[in-house]
DRENTI-332028 format. One record per residue (C-alpha): residue in one letter; y negated, z, x negated. Coordinates in steps of 0.5 Angstrom, whole numbers, plus 500, padded with zeros to 3 digits. Each point is the difference from the previous one (the first is absolute). Layout:
// DRENTI-332028
AYZX...
***
This chain:
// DRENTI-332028
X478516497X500496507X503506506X505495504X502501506X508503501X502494503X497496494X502506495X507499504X501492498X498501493X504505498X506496501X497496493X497506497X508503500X503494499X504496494X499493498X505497504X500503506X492498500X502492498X506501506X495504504X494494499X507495501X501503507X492499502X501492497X506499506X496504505X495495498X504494500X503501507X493502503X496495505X496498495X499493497X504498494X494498497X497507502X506504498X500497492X492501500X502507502X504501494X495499496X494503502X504505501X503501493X493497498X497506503X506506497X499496493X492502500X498493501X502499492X497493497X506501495X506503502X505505495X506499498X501506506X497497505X503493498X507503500X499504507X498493503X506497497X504506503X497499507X497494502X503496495X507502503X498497506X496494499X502493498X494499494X500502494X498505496X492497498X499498507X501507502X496504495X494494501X501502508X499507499X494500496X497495505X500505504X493503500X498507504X494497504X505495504X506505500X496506503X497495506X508498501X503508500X493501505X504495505X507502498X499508501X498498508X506497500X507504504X501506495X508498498X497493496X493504498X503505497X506496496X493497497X498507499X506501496X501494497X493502495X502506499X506498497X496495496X495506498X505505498X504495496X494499496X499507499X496503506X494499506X493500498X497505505X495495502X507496502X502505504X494502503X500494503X508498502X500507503X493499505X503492501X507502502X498506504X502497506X506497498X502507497X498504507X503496504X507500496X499507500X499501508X506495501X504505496X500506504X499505494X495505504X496500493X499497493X504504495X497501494X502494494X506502497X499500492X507500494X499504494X503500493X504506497X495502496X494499506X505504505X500506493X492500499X499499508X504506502X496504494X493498504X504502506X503507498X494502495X494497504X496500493X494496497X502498492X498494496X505496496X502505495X501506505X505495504X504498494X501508498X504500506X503495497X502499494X506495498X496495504X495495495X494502502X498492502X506500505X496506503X493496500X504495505X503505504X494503501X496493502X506498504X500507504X493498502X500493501X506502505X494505503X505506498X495503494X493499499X496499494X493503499X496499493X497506499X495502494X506502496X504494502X504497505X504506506X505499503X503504507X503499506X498496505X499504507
***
C-alpha cells in the first residue's frame, strides 16, 4: 500500500469516514468553488469532466453508479443532459488529464486543492483510490498542500483522523488491550455472536485503515497491531 503523506492522508480521510451524501455535497461544494474561480467558462466545465473522468477511472462504459454520481453532481449544476454528460466524462482520457492536473497543481493552493478534492470525491464515490492515483495526486499537489499547511499556523501535521464502526472499535481495543497475533478463528473466539464473514471485513477494514496488519504466514494469514 502507497504511504501518504499526513497531509494527503488528512485530506482523504474526509472520504474514507464519509456517507454518500456528504461526499456529493463535498464534490457540490468544489463545483462552486470551481464555478466562482478565475478560470474560463470554457476551462471550468472541462475541468468538471477530466476531473470526474479522472475519479471515475477514465471508464469507456459507465455504471449505473457511476452515472447516478454524475447525475447527483454535475448533472445538477449543468444545463445538458443526462448523455452529454456521461459521452463528456468518458472522453476524458488519463494522458491529457494528468498534463491539465501538472499545470493546475502549480496554481495558488485554494483553487488546486479544490481540484484535489473534487477527484477525491469522484474516486471514493467510486468506491476508492488506486495507490498509483494517490501516489501521483500526493507527489502533484504537495506544494499546494504545504502551502495550506504553512498558511494555517499549525506547528505540525496532525496525523489523519480515521472513523471506526462499532464492531471495528471492539476488535480495535481487543488488539490494543491484548497485543496478540491470531488468524481468523483465534479473532472470532473472542467473539462469538458475530458472523464470522462480518469479522473477515472487519479485519481487512482495520488494515486498510492501517490500525491492523495482516501477514500470510505458512499457516495462513496473521493478524496483529500495527505499531
Amino acid at each position: 500500500m502507497y504511504a501518504r503523506s499526513y497531509m494527503f492522508a488528512n485530506i482523504e480521510s474526509f472520504y474514507k469516514n464519509a456517507s454518500e451524501e456528504e461526499i456529493t455535497g463535498r464534490i457540490l461544494e468544489c463545483i462552486g468553488e470551481i464555478a466562482n474561480s478565475d478560470f474560463e467558462n470554457e476551462t471550468q466545465i472541462g475541468l468538471l469532466f477530466v476531473g470526474a473522468g479522472f475519479g471515475l477511472g477514465f471508464p469507456s462504459v459507465l455504471s449505473d453508479e457511476q452515472k447516478s454520481i454524475l447525475d447527483r453532481t454535475i448533472g445538477v449544476v449543468l444545463n445538458a443532459d443526462n448523455e452529454t454528460i456521461y459521452s463528456m466524462t468518458m472522453n476524458a482520457d488519463r494522458e491529457s488529464t494528468t498534463q491539465l492536473l501538472d499545470n493546475i497543481a502549480q496554481l495558488e493552493s485554494p483553487i488546486s486543492l479544490t481540484i484535489l478534492k473534487y477527484l477525491l470525491g469522484f474516486a471514493y464515490a467510486n468506491g476508492g483510490l488506486s495507490d498509483e492515483d494517490a501516489e501521483y495526486l500526493d507527489g502533484k499537489f504537495g506544494m499546494s498542500m504545504l502551502t495550506d499547511f504553512i498558511a494555517s499556523g499549525q506547528e505540525e501535521v496532525p496525523a489523519p483522523t480515521v472513523r471506526l464502526s462499532d464492531l471495528e472499535g471492539e476488535v480495535a481495543k481487543y488488539f490494543d488491550d491484548n497485543d496478540p497475533w491470531l488468524d481468523l478463528d483465534g479473532v472470532c473466539e473472542q467473539f462469538p455472536d458475530v458472523d464470522r464473514s462480518e469479522i473477515e471485513k472487519v479485519l481487512e477494514s482495520l488494515c486498510e485503515k492501517e490500525i491492523l496488519y495482516k501477514a500470510e504466514t505458512a499457516i495462513g494469514d496473521m493478524y496483529a497491531r500495527l505499531t
